[in-house]
C-alpha positions as CSV (number, residue, x, y, z in Angstrom):
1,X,0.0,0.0,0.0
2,X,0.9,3.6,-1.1
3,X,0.6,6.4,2.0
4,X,2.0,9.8,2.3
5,X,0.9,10.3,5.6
6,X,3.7,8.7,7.3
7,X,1.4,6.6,9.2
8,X,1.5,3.0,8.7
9,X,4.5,0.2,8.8
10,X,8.2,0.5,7.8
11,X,8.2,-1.9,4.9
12,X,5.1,0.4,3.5
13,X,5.9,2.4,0.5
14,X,5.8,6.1,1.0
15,X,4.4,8.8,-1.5
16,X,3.0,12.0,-1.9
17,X,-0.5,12.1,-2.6
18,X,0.2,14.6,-6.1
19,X,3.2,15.8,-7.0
20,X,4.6,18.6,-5.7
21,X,4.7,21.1,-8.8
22,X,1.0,20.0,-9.6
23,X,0.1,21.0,-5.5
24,X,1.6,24.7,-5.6
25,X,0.4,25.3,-9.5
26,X,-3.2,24.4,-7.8
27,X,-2.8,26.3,-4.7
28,X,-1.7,29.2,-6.9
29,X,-4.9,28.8,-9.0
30,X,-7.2,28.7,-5.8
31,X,-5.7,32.7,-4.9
32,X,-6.3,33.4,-8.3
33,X,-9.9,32.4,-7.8
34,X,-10.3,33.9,-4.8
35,X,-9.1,37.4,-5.4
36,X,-12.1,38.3,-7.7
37,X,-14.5,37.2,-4.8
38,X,-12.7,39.3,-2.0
39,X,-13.0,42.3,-4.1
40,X,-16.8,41.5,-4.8
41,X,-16.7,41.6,-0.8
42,X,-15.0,44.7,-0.3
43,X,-17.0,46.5,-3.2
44,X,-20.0,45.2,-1.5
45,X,-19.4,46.8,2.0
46,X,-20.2,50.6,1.4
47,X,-23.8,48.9,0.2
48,X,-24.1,48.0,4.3
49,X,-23.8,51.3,5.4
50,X,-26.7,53.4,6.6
51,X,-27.8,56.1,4.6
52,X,-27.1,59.7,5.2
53,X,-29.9,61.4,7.1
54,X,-30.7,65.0,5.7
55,X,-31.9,67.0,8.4
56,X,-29.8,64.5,11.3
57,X,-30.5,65.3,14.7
58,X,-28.1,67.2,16.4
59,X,-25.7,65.4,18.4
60,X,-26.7,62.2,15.9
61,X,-24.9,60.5,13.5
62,X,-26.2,61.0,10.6
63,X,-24.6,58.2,8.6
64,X,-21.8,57.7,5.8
65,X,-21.2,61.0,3.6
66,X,-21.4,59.6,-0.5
67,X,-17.7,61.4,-0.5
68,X,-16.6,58.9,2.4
69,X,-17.8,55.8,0.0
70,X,-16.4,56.8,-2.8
71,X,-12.8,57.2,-1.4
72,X,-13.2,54.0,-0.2
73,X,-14.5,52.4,-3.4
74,X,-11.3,54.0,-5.0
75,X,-9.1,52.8,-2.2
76,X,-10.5,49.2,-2.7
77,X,-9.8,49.4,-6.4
78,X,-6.7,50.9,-6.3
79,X,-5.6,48.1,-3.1
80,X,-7.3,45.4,-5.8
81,X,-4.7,46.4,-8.7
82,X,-1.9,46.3,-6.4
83,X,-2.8,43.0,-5.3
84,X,-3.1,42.0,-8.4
85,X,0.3,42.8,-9.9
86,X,2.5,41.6,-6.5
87,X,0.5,38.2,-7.3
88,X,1.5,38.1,-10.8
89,X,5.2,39.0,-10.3
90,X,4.7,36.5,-7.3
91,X,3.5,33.6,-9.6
92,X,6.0,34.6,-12.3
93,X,9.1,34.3,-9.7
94,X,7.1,31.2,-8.5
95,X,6.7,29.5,-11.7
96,X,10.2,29.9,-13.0
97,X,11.8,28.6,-9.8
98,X,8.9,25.2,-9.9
99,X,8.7,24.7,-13.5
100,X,11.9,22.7,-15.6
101,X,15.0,24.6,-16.8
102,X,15.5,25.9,-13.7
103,X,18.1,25.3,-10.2
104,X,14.4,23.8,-8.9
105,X,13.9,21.0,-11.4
106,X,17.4,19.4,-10.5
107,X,16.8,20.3,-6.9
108,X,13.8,18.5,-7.7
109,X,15.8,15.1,-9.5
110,X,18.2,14.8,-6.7
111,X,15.0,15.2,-3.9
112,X,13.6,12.0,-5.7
113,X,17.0,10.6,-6.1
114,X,17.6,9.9,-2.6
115,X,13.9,9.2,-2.0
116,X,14.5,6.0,-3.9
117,X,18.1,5.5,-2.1
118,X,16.6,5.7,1.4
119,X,13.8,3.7,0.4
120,X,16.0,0.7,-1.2
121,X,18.2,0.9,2.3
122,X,15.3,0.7,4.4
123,X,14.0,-2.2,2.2
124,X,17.9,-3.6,2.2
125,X,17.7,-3.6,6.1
126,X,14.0,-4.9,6.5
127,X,15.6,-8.2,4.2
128,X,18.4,-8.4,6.3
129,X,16.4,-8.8,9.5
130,X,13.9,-11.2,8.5
């Protein structure tokens, strides 16, 4: 039996459930996805506040001013483009270090290189003792 979890018996081969490129390149598409929906959020927000009252009482509050929500409408879509551009530098720099042709990829070779040495000791050593 195959586990990952590092639960189980010695003689057990270990693996990781998906590879590892294929885990981050999916983690990276699930903050992609997500950005859109927290800026739906945030855009949503000034909608929840009350209404400015006319002739307010005095002493009152007399809600949010249309000026206020509109600096923070701008604020939100001007924080959304930054966002935006630090994530795609972010995934650039990201997906030249996990993708081949770079230090990563033979990083990646010698991780799965010993992998398979340890595993051959270990099963070397469990032959020896039975």
């Amino acid at each position: 039996m195959i586990r990952g979890d590092g639960a189980g018996r010695q003689d057990e081969i270990t693996a990781p459930f998906v590879e590892r490129r294929t885990y981050r390149r999916r983690r990276l598409m699930d903050i992609a996805r997500l950005l859109p929906i927290l800026g739906a959020v945030l855009f949503a927000i000034p909608l929840m506040w009350p209404d400015p009252d006319p002739y307010p009482a005095p002493g009152t509050h007399g809600g949010m001013r249309m000026s206020s929500a509109i600096t923070y409408v701008f604020l939100v879509w001007a924080g959304l483009i930054a966002v935006s551009i630090a994530f795609g530098e972010a995934v650039q720099h990201w997906a030249e270090h996990w993708t081949a042709g770079g230090h990563a990829e033979a990083d990646l070779e010698q991780e799965t290189t010993l992998a398979a040495a340890r595993d051959d000791l270990r099963r070397r050593a469990d032959t020896k003792d039975h």
